[in-house]
N, C-alpha and C positions, 0 to 999 in steps of 0.2 A: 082511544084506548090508553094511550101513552098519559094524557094528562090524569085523567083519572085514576089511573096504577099510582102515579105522582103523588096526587091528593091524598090516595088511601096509605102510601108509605108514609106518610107525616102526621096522619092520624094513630099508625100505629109506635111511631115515634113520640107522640105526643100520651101514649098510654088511654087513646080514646077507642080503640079499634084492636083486636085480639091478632097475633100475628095469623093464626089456624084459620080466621075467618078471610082475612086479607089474601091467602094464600091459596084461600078456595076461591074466591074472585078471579085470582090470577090465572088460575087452571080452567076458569071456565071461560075468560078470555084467550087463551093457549098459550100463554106467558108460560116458559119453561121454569122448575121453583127455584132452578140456583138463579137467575136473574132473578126472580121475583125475591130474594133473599138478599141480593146485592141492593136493590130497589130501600128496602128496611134501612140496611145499613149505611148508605149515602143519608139516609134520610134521617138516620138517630143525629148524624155527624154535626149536620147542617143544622138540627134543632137545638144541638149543643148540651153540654150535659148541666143537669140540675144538681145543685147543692144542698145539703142538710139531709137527716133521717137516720134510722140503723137502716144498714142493710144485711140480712140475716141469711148465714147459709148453714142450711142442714145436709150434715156428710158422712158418708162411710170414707173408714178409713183412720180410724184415731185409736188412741187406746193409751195406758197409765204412763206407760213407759216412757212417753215423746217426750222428746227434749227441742229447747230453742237453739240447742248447736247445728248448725248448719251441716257440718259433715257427717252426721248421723243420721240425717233424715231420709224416709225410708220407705211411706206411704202418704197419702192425701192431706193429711190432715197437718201435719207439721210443715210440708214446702208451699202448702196452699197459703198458709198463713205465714210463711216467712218471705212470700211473693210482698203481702203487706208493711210487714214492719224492713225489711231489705233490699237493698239491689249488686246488684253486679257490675262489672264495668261495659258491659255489652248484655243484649237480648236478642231472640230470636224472633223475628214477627211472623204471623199470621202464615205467609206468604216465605216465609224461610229465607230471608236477609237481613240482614245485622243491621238492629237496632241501636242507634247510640244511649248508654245511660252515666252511666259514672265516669265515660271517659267521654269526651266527646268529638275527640278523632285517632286514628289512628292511621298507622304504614309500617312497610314489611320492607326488609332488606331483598333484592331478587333471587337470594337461595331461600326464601322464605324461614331464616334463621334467626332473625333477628328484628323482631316487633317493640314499638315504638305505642304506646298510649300514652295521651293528654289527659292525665286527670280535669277531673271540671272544678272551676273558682264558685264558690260561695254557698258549699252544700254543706249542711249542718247535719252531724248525730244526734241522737235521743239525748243524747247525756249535755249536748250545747258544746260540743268539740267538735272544732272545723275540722272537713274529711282532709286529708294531704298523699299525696302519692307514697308517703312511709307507710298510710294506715293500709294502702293495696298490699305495698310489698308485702306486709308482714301478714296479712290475711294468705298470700299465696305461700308464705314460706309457712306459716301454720298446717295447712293441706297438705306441704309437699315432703314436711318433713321425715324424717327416716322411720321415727317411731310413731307413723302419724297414723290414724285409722278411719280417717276422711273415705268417703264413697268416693269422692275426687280427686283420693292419689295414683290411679289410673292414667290420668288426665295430665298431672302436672307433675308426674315423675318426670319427666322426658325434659325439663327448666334445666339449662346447666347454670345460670343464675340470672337473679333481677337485681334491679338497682335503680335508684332515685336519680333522674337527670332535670332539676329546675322542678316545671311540674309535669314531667312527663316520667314512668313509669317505662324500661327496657328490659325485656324479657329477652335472652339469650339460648336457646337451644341446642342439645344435643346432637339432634338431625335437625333438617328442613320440615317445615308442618304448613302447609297451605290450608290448613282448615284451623288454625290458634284461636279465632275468632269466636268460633264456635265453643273449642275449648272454654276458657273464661266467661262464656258465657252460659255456663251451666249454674244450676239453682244450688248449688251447693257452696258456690262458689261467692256466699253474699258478702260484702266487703264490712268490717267491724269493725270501732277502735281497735288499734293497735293488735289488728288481725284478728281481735278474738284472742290472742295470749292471755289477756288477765282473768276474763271468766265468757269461755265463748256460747254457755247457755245463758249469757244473759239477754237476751235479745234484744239489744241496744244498733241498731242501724239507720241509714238515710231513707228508709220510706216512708209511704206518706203516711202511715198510723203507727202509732207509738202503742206498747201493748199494756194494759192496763189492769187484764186479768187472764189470767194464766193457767184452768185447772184442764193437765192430760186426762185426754177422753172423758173429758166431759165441756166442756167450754172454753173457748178460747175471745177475747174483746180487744180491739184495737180502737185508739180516740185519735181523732186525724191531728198530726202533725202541724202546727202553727206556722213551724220555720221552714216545710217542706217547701223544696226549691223550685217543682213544678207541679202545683197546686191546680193548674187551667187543664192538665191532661188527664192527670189520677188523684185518686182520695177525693172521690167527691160529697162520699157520704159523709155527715161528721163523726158516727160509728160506723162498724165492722163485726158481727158474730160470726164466730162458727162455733155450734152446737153438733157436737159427735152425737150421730141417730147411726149406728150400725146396721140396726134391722132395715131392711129396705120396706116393709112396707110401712112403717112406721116414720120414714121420709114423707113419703109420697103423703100420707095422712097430714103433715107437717105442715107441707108445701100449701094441699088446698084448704086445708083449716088458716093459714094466714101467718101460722107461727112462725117460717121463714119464707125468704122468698126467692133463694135457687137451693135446687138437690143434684149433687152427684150419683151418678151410675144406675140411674134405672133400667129394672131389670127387663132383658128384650120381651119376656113372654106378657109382661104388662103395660107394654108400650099404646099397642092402642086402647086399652081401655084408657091410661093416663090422657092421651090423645083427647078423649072425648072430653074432660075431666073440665068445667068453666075456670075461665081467666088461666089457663096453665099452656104452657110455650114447649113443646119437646124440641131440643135441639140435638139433632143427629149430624157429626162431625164424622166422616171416615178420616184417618190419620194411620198412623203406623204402631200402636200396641197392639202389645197379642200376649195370648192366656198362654199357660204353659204347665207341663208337669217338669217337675224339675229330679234329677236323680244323682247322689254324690257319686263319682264315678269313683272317689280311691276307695269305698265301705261296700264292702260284701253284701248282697250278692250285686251290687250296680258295677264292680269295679270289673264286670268282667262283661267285652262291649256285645258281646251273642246276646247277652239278655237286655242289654237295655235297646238291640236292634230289633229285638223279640218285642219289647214294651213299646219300642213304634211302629212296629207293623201290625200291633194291634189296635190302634186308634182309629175309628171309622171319624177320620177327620168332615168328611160330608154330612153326616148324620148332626156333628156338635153343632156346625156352622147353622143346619136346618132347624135343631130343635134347640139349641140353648143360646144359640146368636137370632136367631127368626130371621136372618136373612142381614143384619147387621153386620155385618163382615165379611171376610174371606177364608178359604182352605190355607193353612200353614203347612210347610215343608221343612218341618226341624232345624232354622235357622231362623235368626232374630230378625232376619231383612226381609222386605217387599219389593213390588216393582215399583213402587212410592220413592225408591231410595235413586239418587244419583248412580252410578257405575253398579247399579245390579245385575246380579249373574242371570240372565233370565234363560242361558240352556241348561239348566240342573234339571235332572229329573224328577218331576212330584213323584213323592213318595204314596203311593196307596194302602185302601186298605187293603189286605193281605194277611187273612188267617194260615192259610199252608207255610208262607215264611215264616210268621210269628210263629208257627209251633216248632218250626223245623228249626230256627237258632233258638229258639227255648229250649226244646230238648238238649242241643248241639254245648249250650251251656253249665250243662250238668246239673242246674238247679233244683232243688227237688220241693214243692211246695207253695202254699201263698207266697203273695208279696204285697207288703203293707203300702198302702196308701193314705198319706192324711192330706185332709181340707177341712174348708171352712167357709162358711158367709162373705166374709171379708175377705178370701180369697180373688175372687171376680165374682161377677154379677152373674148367678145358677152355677156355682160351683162345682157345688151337693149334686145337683142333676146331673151336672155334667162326669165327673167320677162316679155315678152308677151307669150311665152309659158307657162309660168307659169300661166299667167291670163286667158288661152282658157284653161287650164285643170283644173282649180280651176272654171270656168266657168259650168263646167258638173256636177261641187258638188252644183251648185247656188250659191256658192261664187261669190261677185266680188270685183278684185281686180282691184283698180283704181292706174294708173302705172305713176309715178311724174321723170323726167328724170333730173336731179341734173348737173350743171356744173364741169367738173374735177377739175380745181382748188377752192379749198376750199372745197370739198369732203369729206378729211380725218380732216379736220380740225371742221368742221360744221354738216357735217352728220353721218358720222361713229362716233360711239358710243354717239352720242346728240339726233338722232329723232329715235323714237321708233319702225318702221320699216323698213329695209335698207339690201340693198345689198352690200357681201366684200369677203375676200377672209382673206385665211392663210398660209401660207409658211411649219406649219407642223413644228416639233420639234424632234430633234434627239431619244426622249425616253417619255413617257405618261407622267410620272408626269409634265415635265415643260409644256406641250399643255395644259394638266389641269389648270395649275397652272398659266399661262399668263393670261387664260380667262375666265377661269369658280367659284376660287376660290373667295369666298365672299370679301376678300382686296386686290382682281386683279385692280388695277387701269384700267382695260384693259379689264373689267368684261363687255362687250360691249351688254352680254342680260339680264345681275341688274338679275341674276341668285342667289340669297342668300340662302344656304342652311346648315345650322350646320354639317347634318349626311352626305352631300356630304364633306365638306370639313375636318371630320372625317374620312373619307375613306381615301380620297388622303394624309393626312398629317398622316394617321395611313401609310400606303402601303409605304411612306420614307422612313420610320424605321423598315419595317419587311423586316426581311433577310429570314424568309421562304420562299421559291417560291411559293408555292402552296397558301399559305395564300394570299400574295401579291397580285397573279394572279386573285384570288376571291374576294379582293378588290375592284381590277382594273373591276372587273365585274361589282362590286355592283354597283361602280360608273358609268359605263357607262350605266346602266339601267335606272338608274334614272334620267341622262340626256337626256338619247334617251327619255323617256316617261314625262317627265315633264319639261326639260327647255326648252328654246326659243332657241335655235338656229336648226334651219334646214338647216342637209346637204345632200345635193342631190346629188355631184359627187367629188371627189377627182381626181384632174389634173394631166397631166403631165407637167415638165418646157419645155417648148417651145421656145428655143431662136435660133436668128441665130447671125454668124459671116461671117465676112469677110475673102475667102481664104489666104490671105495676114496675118490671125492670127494665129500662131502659141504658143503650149501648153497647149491647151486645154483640159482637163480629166472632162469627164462626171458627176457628180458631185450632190446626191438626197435630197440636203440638201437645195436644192430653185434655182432660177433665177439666168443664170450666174457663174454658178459655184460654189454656194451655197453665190454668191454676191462678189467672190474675184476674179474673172475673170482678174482684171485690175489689180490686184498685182500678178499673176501667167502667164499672156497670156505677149505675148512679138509679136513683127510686124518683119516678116520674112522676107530678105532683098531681 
């Protein structure tokens, strides 16, 4: 059995053998599918990746507005593609341990105040200027500036300063942070000439495809890099598309007519037909995003918390998970975490659903009347369905919600985080403090529910710098209660990544850190000949 499962992973390595058929083999030898999946991926390793070809991906997720500045990026389509032309001084792999990239070692002082990166010798920018430990500094002092409006000044407020020591890069800290690693190693965070000061939507960085054409929400092309430093790992194709397809079935039409050859976020209620669908790979990743309604807590009527505890006790979070996830996910409990996370609080109470509470702080609220809800396609994958289920079970509390259905383009630009009630989604973060910290903490640029609270972000910015576990751990509690029970954001289910490819892609490793391969899919996938 064992050689044979062998043979057939190298065949489907080799792009001679579909992974769907390989994987009925495996089940009908009793090979459990997550080995039988490990089997694939030893086997792409070992056959090694192939060179040349475009490799094309069709995505939700883009739209006119996208910019190549790193600190703006906001949805799929703009960090997916800045995974290719950028990198960070650190990654997170697969497997959630720190990947070296642009630096290629680092060490922490034992109050964890004081980190130490080696820049890397002989990595060249787009523009033919050698990378130097100056061009980090000032990429982080770009971010971390005062009037800075980076999604990652969150992150990198807390630097009391950096500074050039030879070729090593020293961050200095205001508390202790045992997770900095993690920090810097966010996609926001891509390293630029001279930080990105002179013009940071130019998208001039060290990876392996240099971009070549450039039209928001509608196409994006990268041409592999000549001078890239490690050419044997990623860029293997000699192009790169991403083609914005918003409409998901108009992906999926993409995919098996040829036109590309991976799609983001297929929708769960077409899973198995896509399933059946020849030469096509659905790749199901559980990870830690989850869907959300979001509500500004300081704007009338969200600012007052009876109603928006009213708007979570009306969510039949069981019913979304069944009919808009199909089983792809799990029940959310009005906080950003899972038991996926390090030090999660796992005695909180689930919150149910519960029409008699939802009427009773509805009423209790004063409110008199609908309450407007927008969404969109491009919200997450069955949005629209899922806000009209929402509106027949908030229905049973005498809530009504009146359901406003938002064009894709101009979504992320115009709705998300501007109108006071709105549906979106979150990709989920390697470790709690940065999910905290993107979007809950009071100068999160990204603060998308005007959630202001001193003794929450006393928590989160105390739990940085405590090295006790136990202490930490009960932080990380205090915070999550206070969330669950008093801010705007309602989350009802945490997703799984749903994507497919094309059998013809080869190098694929499963990946819980988002869409795609945690969005590098196109620097690590190669087109099998």
């Amino acid at each position: 059995m064992s050689k044979e499962l062998e043979f057939l992973s190298r065949e489907v390595a080799r792009g001679r053998l579909s992974r769907r058929d390989f994987l009925g083999r495996a089940a009908a030898l009793g090979v459990a599918a997550t080995f039988a999946n490990s089997l694939i991926g030893s086997a792409a390793r070992a056959e090694g990746p192939v060179k040349g070809g475009i490799l094309r991906a069709g995505m939700v997720g883009g739209e006119s507005t996208n910019s190549l500045d790193p600190g703006t990026w906001a949805s799929q389509v703009p960090y997916t593609l800045g995974r290719c032309w950028g990198e960070q001084m650190l990654e997170v792999s697969p497997t959630g341990e720190i990947e070296m990239r642009l630096a290629e070692e680092y060490d922490a002082s034992p109050d964890a105040r004081t980190w130490t990166f080696k820049i890397r010798k002989g990595v060249t920018f787009h523009n033919g200027k050698d990378l130097t430990p100056a061009d980090v500094v000032a990429t982080l002092e770009r971010h971390a500036a005062e009037n800075s409006k980076s999604a990652a000044l969150p992150f990198v407020s807390g630097f009391e300063s950096m500074k050039v020591d030879g070729q090593n890069v020293v961050i200095t800290l205001k508390e202790p942070n045992a997770d900095l690693p993690y920090v810097v190693g966010d996609y926001h965070l891509m390293i630029q000439p001279n930080g990105g000061k002179d013009n940071p939507a130019e998208g001039i960085g060290t990876g392996p495809y240099k971009i070549v054409a450039n039209e928001p929400g509608v196409r994006h092309v990268g041409e592999r890099f000549k001078d890239y430093w490690a050419p044997e790992v990623r860029g293997h194709a000699d192009q790169i598309e991403i083609v914005v397809i918003n409409d998901a079935t108009a992906r999926v039409s993409a995919l098996q007519g040829g036109q590309v050859h991976l799609i983001n976020r297929i929708e769960p209620k077409i899973i198995d037909l896509v399933k059946r669908a020849p030469g096509v790979t659905i790749r199901n990743v559980p990870g830690k995003g989850h869907y959300v309604f979001i509500a500004h807590c300081d704007t009338a009527p969200f600012d007052n918390n009876d109603l928006r505890l009213a708007l979570k006790y009306a969510v039949d979070r069981e019913e979304l998970v069944q009919k808009i996830l199909h089983g792809y996910g799990t029940v959310g409990n009005d906080m950003p975490v899972m038991s996926g996370y390090a030090l999660f609080p796992e005695d909180i109470e689930q919150r149910p659903y519960d029409p008699d509470k939802a009427k009773f702080h509805f009423k209790k609220s004063g409110h008199d009347g609908p309450v407007l809800l927008r969404t969109s396609d491009v919200a997450f994958p069955g949005a629209v369905d899922a806000a009209q289920l929402y509106q027949q079970s908030a229905a049973k509390a005498g809530i009504t919600l009146d359901i406003k259905r938002e064009p894709g383009d101009g979504y992320w630009s115009e709705v998300w985080n501007k109108q006071p009630f709105s549906m979106s989604y979150w990709t989920g973060r390697p470790i709690q403090d940065q999910v905290y910290s993107i979007a809950y903490l009071s100068n999160a640029e990204w603060n998308d529910t005007r959630f202001f609270r001193p003794d929450f972000d006393k928590l989160i910015l105390g739990a940085r710098g405590e090295l006790d576990t136990a202490k930490r751990k009960q932080m990380y509690h205090d915070a999550a209660v206070i969330l669950r029970d008093e801010g705007g954001v309602i989350v009802p289910m945490f997703n799984n990544y749903v994507d497919a490819t094309s059998d013809k892609v080869g190098g694929w490793v499963d990946d819980p850190n988002g869409e795609l391969m945690g969005s590098k899919a196109l620097v690590y996938c190669w087109l099998n000949a």
